[in-house]
Phi, psi and omega in degrees: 000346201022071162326285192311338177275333183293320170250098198258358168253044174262118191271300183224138172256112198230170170216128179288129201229133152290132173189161190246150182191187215273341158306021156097176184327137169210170176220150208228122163310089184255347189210121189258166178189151279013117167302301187320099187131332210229036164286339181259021171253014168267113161095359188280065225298137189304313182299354161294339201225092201299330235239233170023317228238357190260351157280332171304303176320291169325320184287308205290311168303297219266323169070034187199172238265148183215137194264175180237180188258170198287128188218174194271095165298146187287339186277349187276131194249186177082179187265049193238162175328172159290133153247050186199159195203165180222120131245153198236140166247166168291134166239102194252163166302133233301128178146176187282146188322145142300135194243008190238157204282329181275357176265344174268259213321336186255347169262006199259153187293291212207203113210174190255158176203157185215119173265139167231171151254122211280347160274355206278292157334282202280301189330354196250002163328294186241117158268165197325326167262352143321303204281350175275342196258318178259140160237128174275125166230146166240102201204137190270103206255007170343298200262146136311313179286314186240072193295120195262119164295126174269284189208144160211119144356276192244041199319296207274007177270133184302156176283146182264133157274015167244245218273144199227144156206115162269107169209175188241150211250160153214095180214141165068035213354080167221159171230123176242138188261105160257143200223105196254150165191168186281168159246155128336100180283118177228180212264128178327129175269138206314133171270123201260338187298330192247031173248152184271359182283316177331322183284326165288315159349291177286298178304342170282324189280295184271068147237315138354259197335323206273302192300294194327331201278346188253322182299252175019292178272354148303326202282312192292325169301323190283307151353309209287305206289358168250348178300302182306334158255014151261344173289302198291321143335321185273346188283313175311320178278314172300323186271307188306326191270053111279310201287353179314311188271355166288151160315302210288155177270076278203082167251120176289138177204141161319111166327306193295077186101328175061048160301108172293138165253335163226153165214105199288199204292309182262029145270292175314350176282298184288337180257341179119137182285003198244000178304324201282008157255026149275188184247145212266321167334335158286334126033310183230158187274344197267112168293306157351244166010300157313307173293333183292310172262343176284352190257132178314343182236038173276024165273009173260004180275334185102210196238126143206143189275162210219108199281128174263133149290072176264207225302326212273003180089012174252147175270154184212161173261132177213158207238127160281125186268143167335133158324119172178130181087028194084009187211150180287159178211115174229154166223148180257161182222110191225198189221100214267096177078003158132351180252130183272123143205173203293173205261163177243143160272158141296186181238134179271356143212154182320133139257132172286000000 
């Protein structure tokens, strides 16, 4: 059954054998459940504990359910109030109920009983916020004259000025007076343990960071990507005014297809200022060559020479040059103002 998980302020279910000895009617604990906790209630005449023994009495005169007053129970040790209460039935001998008070004293047997601990019982009552808002007092108000404290919640809480509820119980003939009432609320103090702003917090400064670290190296890249196309701009302008000023004929042309792309002065002097809307293969005179430069793998052709046409419809020897970065480099060797000069590679990109 697990009594105690059903109950959890239920000390014992115990049952008291009626007997004579030589002081007269006694009633003796002959049998407990749970044992574990209750060893020292095998065998324990009822008549050690007058308050225990005068609800035994009660039931037993009455033949119905009887509360006993608030008593020291044998499992509670330490100086604290009585914490303990018994209710009890009659156990009369085998035959139809008794109906009369001296025929119920003369069959009864035995009686039963079920012990609680009244704080155990109502503490487990009220839970932790109920119990912060309301205080329960309980007190046994049978006799008037002697009035028995029972239970209190909260003993050290100032009385609340709002909600009081008072009413008085009458069972097992006892009366009890409960007392429901408000406490004085003031306001909690903040728990920093169950708040989420530290963690926003902290997720707001690095999501901060996270951004600063994306401006910040977007910036410095776009800073890197114009230092770099301004170098490379000064290098493009430094190889046109050198090749500008060579003798040798210097033409640049796309691998892809060999769309010229540069042709310096004295290239354009000698081919016609409009070279740079050929292709460089029209250039040369060699079909070979053509086919040649025109084949995906025409970066494998090499340094060689090569006959050329220039504007006026004369042929001349130039040497074509190696691939490289993407762009064709070819030079030429002619006879410039009366003076012979030798042929050159260009460089097929700028240098800084």
């Amino acid at each position: 059954m697990r009594p105690r998980a059903q109950f959890p302020g239920l000390l014992a279910l115990a049952y008291a054998q009626r007997g004579n000895g030589a002081h007269g009617e006694h009633f003796v604990t002959r049998w407990v459940q749970p044992r574990k906790g209750n060893e020292a209630v095998v065998d324990l005449d009822v008549a050690r504990q007058p308050h225990n023994l005068a609800g035994l009495l009660a039931s037993r005169d009455s033949g119905e359910v009887a509360l006993s007053a608030p008593f020291r129970p044998v499992q509670q040790s330490g100086t604290g109030a009585p914490d303990g209460f018994t209710m009890r039935l009659p156990v009369f001998s085998p035959g139809d109920p008794p109906r009369t008070l001296a025929e119920r004293r003369e069959r009864t047997q035995g009686s039963i009983a079920v012990s609680f601990r009244i704080s155990r019982l109502l503490g487990n009552v009220l839970q932790p916020d109920v119990g912060q808002q309301l205080r329960l007092i309980l007190r046994d108000v049978t006799d008037p004259a002697h009035i028995v404290p029972m239970f209190d919640s909260a003993p050290a809480a100032a009385a609340g000025d709002g909600f009081r509820f008072e009413r008085q119980l009458a069972y097992g003939g006892r009366v009890l007076d409960v007392v429901m009432r408000s406490r004085p609320t003031r306001p909690a103090a903040f728990d920093w343990s169950q708040s989420t702003l530290p963690v926003g917090v902290l997720a707001s400064v690095l999501l901060a960071l996270l951004v600063y670290s994306i401006v910040g190296t977007r910036q410095r890249a776009l800073e890197l990507g114009w230092a770099m196309s301004r170098r490379y701009r000064e290098s493009e302008e430094r190889f046109r005014a050198l090749n500008e000023l060579l003798p040798a004929l210097v033409v640049l042309a796309d691998a892809d297809g060999g769309r010229i792309t540069y042709a310096n002065r004295a290239s354009r002097d000698r081919l016609g200022e409009r070279v740079i809307e050929q292709r460089l293969p029209a250039l040369f005179l060699d079909e070979d060559l053509h086919r040649q430069l025109q084949a995906r793998d025409a970066g494998g052709c090499g340094r060689m020479e090569v006959q050329l046409r220039d504007v006026g419809g004369k042929c001349f020897s130039g040497q074509r040059g190696d691939l490289a970065g993407g762009r064709w480099a070819a030079t030429a060797s002619c006879r410039l103002g009366g003076r012979a000069t030798s042929a050159r590679h260009a460089p097929a990109q700028p240098v800084a």
